[in-house]
C-alpha positions as CSV (number, residue, x, y, z in Angstrom):
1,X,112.8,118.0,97.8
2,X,114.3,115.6,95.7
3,X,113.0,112.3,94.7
4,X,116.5,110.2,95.9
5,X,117.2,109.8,99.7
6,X,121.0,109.8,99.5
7,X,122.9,107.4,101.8
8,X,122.6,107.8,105.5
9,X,126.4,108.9,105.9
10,X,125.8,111.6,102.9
11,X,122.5,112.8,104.7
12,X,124.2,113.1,108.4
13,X,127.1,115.2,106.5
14,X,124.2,117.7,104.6
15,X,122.2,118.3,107.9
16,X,125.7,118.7,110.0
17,X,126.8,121.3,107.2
18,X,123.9,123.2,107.3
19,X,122.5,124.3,111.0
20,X,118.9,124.0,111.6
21,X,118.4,121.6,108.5
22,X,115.6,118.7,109.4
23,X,117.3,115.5,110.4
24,X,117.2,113.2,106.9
25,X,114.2,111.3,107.8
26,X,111.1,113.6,108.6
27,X,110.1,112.0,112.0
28,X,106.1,113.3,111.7
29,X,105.4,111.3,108.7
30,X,104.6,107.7,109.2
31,X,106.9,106.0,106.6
32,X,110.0,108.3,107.7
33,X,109.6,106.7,111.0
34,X,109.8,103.3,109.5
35,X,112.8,104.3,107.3
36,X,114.5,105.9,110.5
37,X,113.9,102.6,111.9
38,X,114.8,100.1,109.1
39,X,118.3,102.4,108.9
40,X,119.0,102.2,112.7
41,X,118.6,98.6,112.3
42,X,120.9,98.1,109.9
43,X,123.2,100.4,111.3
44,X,123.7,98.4,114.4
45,X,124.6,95.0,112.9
46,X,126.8,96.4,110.5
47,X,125.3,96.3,107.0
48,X,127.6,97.8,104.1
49,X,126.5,100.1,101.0
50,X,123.2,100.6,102.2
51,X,121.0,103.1,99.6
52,X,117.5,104.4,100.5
53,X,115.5,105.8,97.9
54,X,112.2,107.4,97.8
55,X,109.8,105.8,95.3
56,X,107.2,108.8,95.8
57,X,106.0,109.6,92.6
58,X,107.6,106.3,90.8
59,X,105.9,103.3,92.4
60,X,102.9,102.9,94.6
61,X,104.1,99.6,96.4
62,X,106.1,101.7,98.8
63,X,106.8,104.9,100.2
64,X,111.0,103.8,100.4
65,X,113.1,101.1,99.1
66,X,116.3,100.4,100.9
67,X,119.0,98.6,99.5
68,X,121.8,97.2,101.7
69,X,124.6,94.7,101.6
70,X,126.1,92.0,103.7
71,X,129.2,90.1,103.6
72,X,128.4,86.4,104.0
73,X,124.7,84.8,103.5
74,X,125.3,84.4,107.5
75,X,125.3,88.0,107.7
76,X,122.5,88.9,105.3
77,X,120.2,86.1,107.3
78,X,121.1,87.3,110.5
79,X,120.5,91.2,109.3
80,X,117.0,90.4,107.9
81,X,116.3,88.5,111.2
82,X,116.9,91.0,113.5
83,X,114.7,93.9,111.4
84,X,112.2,91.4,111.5
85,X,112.6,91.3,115.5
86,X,112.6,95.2,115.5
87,X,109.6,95.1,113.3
88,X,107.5,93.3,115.4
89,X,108.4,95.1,118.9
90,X,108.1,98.4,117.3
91,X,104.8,97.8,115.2
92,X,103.5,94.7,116.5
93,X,103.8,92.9,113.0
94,X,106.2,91.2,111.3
95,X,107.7,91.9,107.9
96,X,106.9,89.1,104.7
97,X,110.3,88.3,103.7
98,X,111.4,85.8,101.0
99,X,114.8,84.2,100.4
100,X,116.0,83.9,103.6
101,X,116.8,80.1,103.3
102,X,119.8,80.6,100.8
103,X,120.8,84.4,102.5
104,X,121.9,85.6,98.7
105,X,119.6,87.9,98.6
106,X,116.7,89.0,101.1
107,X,113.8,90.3,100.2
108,X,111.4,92.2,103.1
109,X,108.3,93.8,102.7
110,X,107.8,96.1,105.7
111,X,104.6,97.7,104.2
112,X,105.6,101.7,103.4
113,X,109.4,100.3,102.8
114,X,111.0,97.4,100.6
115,X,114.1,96.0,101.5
116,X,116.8,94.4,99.4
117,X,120.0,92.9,101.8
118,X,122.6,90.9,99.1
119,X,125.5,89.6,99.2
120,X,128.0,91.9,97.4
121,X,127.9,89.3,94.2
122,X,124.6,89.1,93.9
123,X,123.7,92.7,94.4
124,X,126.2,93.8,91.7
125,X,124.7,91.3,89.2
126,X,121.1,92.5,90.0
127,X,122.1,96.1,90.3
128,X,118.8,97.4,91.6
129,X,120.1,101.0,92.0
130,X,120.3,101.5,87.9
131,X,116.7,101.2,87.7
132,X,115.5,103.1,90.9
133,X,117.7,105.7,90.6
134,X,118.3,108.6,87.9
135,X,121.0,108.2,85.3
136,X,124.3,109.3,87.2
137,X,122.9,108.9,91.0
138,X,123.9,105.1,91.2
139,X,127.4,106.0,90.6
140,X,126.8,108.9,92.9
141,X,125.6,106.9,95.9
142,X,128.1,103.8,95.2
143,X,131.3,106.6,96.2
144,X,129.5,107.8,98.9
């Protein structure tokens, strides 16, 4: 398996192409459910770009880093509010989370998964994908 989780839409297209393929997060293992989760989450209030990659094998702060975007610092505050809310009923504790007071750029540590949620701006001028991902993927996951 590779080492990149491609982007949720990318995933849903690979498994729907291929019959019988395991649905993109592995449900048995304890930090797919939590990606599952994080994903759904963002899903539902409408977060844009969003990247998951596996950090197996790279880092040992977490299992998954998910990068996402939101349109306005309303949005981005809002988003990282409401995974914090699904966080809590789902695993009875809440996520650390920095930088929610100016909503540029959230920061969430969920335990197995780290999440990024930017505004556009500030996620371009970070560009956390170029040094998570392999030469090439970035670009690959930005068309996506």
């Amino acid at each position: 398996m590779e080492d990149i989780v491609l982007p949720e839409r990318a995933e849903a297209a690979k498994t729907a192409a291929a019959p019988g393929a395991a649905a993109a997060p592995d449900k048995s293992k304890p930090g797919s459910q939590l990606l599952a989760l994080v994903l759904d989450s963002l899903e539902k209030d409408k977060a844009e770009d969003v990247v998951p990659i596996a950090l197996k094998g790279k880092s040992e702060m977490a299992d998954y880093m998910v990068i996402a975007s939101g349109r306005s610092t309303r949005q981005v505050v809002s988003m990282s509010e409401k995974l914090n809310e699904v966080m809590k009923a789902e695993l009875g504790h809440a996520c650390r989370v920095e930088g929610r007071q100016t909503g540029d750029w959230v920061l969430m540590d969920c335990g197995d998964i780290i999440v990024h949620i930017f505004r556009p701006e500030v996620r371009e001028f970070y560009q956390l994908e170029k040094m998570w991902l392999p030469n090439g993927a970035a670009t690959a996951a930005a068309k996506v």
